[in-house]
C-alpha positions in Angstrom: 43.3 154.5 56.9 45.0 154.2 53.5 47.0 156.8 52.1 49.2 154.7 49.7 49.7 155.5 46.1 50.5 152.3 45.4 48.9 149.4 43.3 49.8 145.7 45.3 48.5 144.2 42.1 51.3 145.7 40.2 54.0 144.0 42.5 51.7 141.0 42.6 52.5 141.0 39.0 56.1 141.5 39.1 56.3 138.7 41.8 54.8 135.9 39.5 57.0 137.1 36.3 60.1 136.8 38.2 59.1 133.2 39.5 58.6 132.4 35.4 62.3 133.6 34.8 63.7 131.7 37.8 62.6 128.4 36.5 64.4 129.2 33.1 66.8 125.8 33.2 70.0 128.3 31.9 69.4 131.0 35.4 72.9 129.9 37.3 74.8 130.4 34.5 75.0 134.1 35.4 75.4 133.9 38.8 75.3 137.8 39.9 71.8 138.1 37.9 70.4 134.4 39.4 70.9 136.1 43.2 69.6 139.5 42.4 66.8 137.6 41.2 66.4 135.3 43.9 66.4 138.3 46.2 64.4 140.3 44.3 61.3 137.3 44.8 62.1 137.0 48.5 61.5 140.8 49.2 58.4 140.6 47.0 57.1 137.5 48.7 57.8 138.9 51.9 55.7 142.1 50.9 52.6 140.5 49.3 52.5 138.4 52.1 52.3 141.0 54.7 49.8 142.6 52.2 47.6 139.5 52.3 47.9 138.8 56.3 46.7 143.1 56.5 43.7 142.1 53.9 42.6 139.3 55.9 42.8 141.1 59.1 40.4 144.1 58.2 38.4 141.9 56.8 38.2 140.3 60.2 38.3 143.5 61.7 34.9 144.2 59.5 33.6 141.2 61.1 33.7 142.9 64.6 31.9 146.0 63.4 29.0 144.2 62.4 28.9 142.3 65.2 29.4 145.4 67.9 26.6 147.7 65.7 23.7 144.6 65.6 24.7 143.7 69.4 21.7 144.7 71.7 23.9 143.8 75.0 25.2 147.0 76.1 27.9 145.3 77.6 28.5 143.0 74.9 28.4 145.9 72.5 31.4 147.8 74.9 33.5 145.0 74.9 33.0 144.3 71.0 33.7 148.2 70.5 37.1 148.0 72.8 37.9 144.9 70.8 37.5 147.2 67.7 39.6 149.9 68.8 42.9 147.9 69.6 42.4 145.9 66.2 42.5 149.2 64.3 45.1 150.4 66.2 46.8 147.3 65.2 46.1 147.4 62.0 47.1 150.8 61.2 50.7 150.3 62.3 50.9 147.5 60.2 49.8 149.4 57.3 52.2 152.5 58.2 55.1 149.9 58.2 53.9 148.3 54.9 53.2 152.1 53.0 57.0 152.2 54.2 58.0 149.1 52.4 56.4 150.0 49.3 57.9 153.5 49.1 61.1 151.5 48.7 60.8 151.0 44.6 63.9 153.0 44.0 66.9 151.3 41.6 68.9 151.1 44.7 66.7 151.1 47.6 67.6 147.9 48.5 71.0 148.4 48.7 73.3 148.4 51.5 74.1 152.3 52.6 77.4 153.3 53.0 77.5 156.4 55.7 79.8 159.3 56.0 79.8 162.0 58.6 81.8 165.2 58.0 82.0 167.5 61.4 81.2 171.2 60.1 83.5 174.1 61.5 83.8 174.8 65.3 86.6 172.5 66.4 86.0 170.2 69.2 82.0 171.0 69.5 81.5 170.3 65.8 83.8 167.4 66.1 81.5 165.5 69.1 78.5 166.3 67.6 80.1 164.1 64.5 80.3 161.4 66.7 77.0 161.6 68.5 75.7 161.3 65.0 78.0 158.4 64.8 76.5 156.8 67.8 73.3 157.8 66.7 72.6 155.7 63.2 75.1 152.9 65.2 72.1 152.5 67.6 69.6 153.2 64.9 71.0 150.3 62.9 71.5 147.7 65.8 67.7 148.8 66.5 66.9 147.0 62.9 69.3 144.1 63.4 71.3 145.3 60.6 75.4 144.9 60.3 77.4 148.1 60.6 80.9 148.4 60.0 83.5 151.1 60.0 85.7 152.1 57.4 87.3 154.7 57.9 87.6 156.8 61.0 89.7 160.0 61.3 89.6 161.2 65.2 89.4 165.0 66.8 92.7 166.0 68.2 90.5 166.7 72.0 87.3 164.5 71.6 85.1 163.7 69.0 85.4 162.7 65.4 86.6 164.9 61.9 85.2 162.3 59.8 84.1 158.9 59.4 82.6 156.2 57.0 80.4 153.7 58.0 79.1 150.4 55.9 75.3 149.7 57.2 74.4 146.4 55.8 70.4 145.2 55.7 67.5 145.1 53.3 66.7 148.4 52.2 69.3 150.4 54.4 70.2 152.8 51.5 66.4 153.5 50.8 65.5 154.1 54.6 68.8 156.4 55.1 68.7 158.1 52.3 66.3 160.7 54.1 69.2 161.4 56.1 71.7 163.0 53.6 72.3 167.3 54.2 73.4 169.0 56.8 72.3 168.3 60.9 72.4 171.3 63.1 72.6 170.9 67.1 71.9 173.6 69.4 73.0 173.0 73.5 75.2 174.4 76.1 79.0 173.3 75.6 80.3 170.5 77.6 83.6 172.3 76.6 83.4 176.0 77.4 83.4 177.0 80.9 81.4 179.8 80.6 78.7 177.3 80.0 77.5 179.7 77.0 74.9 178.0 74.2 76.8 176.8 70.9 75.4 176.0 67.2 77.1 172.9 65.6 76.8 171.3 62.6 77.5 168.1 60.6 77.0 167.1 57.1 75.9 163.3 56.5 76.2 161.8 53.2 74.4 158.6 52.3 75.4 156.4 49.4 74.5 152.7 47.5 77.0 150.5 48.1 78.5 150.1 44.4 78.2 146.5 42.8 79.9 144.6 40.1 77.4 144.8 38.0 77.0 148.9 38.2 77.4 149.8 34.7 77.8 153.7 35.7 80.7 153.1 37.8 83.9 151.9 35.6 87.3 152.2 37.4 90.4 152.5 35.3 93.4 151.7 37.2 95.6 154.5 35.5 93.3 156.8 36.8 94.1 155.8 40.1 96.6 156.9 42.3 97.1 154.5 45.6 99.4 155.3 48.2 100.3 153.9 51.5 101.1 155.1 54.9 101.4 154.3 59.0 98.2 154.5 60.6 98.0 156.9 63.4 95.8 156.1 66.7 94.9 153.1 68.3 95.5 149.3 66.4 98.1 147.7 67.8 101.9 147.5 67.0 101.5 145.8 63.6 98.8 149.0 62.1 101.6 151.4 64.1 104.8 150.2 63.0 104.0 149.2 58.8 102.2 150.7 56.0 98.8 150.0 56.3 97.1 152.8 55.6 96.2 153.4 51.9 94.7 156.3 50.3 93.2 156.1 47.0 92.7 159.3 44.4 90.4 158.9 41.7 91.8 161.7 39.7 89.7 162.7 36.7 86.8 163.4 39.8 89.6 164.7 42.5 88.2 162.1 44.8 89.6 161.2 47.7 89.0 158.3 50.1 91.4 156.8 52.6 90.7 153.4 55.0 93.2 152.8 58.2 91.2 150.5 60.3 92.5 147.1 59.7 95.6 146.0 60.4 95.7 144.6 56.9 96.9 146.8 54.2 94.9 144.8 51.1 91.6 145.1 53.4 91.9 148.6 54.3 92.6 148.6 49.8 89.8 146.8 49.8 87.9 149.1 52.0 88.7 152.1 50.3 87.8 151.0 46.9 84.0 149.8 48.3 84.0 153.6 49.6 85.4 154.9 46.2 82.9 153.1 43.8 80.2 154.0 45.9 80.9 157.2 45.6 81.4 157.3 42.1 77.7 155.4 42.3 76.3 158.3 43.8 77.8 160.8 42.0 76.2 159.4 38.9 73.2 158.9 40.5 73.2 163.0 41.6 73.8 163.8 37.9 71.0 161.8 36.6 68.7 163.6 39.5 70.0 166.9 38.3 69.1 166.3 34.6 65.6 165.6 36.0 65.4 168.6 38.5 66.2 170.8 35.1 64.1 169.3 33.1 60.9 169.8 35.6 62.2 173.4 36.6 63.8 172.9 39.9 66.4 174.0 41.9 68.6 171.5 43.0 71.6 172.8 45.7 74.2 169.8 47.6 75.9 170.3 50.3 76.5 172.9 53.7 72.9 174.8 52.3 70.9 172.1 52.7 70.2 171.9 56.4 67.9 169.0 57.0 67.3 169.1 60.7 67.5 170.5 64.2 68.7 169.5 67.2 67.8 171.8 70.0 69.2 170.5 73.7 68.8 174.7 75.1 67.0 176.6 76.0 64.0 173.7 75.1 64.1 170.2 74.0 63.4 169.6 70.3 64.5 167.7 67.2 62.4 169.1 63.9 63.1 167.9 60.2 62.9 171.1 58.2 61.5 169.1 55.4 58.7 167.3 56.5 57.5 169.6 59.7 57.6 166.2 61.9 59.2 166.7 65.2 59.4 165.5 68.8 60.4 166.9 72.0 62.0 163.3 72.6 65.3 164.3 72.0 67.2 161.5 73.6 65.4 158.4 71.9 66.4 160.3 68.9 70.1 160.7 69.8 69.9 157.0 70.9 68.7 155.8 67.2 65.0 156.4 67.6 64.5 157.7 64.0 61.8 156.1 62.5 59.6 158.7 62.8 61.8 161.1 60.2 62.7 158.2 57.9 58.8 157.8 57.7 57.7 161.2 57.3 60.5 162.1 54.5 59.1 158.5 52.5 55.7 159.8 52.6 56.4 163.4 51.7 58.5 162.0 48.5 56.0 160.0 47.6 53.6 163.0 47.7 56.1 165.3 46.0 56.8 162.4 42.9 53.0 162.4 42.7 52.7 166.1 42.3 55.4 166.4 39.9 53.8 164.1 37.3 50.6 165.9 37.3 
């Protein structure tokens, strides 16, 4: 049943040094590092305790094997082996949920993600797919109880979306989405053309850590900022309509540009947009450091439109495949309606396989 790669005794280990630092008598005086702390032991707690429920269980499980192999009853022996079958059943979800967990060690795993969804050329078809995909990790996140929030949203002049940023907050929502950054093709008939003729659309989803204070890779100067302001267009109400709400913030030594309409507030939708801009900034330093590696180990490292992740295939079958992993399912609307578990899995695994390979 196991295929983990990963010691518990290490984070056993890391759990019980980080209860010795929290009793240090000084630990509040640096607030931002006591509650990173504090976090850090309630994630660990929560995982060594699952660990030690799972070890109990099998061992109980163990119990019932014994007892179904000496039983002499065939009936009793029937029933014992039933019993056996739904505990390992059981017990091996719980274990694929907990190899999840422990596959989320990264720096910023445990990070809130912050979303953006860019519709690829086509017009209006590329521009609803964009907001299925929207629709899609909304569901996906409300599925996991975590908070979502949008940004930034910038509308198609007939029906869906151009572009749009999206803050997921939840423990580990960076790590689990990260397996979703690249480029997501759909295949189906158009809801748009009246020949009723099959179309190919694509969208390109980035997935970044939401920046903290304490990031030491992401300094912001002011002068190198340049914030202006504007009316917002669309829906809002008079007051986002009639003032300058809208700001749009360019980091110029990168050329980066981030912009936030949606409140009605012009220092929230500032606020907003530098989240979005540090985060950015985050993962562009994190990309840099990856790259660096890639060389290093001989790779070939490519970003963005190349890097087609998955398929969506509505016609002439029913399919969704991730191009990385091989997983795939012909369930093509629990996907579409935030059923992605099976992906996010998958693509921990296989990195977990391809880290181990690489070190060897």
């Amino acid at each position: 049943m196991c295929r983990c790669d990963f010691d518990i005794s290490g984070q056993q280990i890391r759990l019980e040094k980080l209860r010795e630092e929290a009793q240090a008598p000084n630990l509040w005086d640096d607030r931002n590092n006591a509650q990173h702390l504090m976090k850090e032991i309630s994630q660990l707690e929560n995982l060594v305790g699952k660990w030690n429920v799972l070890e109990s269980d099998s061992i109980d499980v163990q119990e019932i094997a014994t007892l179904a192999s000496a039983e002499g009853d065939e009936l009793e022996q029937e029933a014992l082996t039933d019993d056996l079958e739904v505990e390992l059943s059981r017990l091996e979800e719980q274990f694929a949920a907990l190899e999840v967990q422990l596959t989320l060690s990264g720096e910023y795993d445990n990070r809130n993600a912050m979303v953006s969804i860019h519709a690829g050329a086509g017009g209006t078809e590329a521009q609803d797919w964009a907001e299925m995909l929207l629709r899609m990790y909304l569901r996906w996140a409300d599925n996991h109880s975590f908070k979502t929030e949008i940004l930034a949203i910038s509308s198609g002049e007939e029906a869906g979306i151009k572009s749009v940023e999206v803050r997921i907050v939840g423990d580990n929502s960076y790590g689990l989405l990260r397996s979703e950054r690249g480029v997501h093709r759909l295949v189906r008939i158009s809801p748009f053309d009246s020949s009723h003729s099959r179309h190919t659309s694509f969208a390109l989803i980035e997935v970044m850590p939401e920046a903290s204070e304490d990031d030491v890779n992401v300094v912001l100067n002011t002068d190198d900022l340049r914030i202006d302001t504007y009316r917002a267009s669309g829906n809002g109400g008079q007051n986002v309509q009639k003032n300058d709400t809208a700001v749009r913030i360019t980091h110029l030594p990168t050329g980066i540009v981030v912009t936030c309409q949606n409140e009605r507030s012009q220092n929230r939708n500032r606020e907003s947009a530098m989240l979005v801009l540090e985060s950015r900034l985050l993962e562009r330093e994190i990309e840099r450091v990856e790259a660096e590696r890639a060389e290093i180990r001989g790779e070939h490292v490519e970003a963005g439109w190349g890097n087609q992740i998955r398929s969506y295939v509505l016609q002439p079958y029913r399919m969704v495949k991730d191009l990385r992993t091989d997983s795939e399912t012909s369930d093509t609307n629990a996907v579409l309606d935030g059923d992605l578990d099976l992906f996010i899995n998958a693509y921990l695994r296989h990195q977990v396989g391809a880290g181990a390979e690489s070190s060897l």
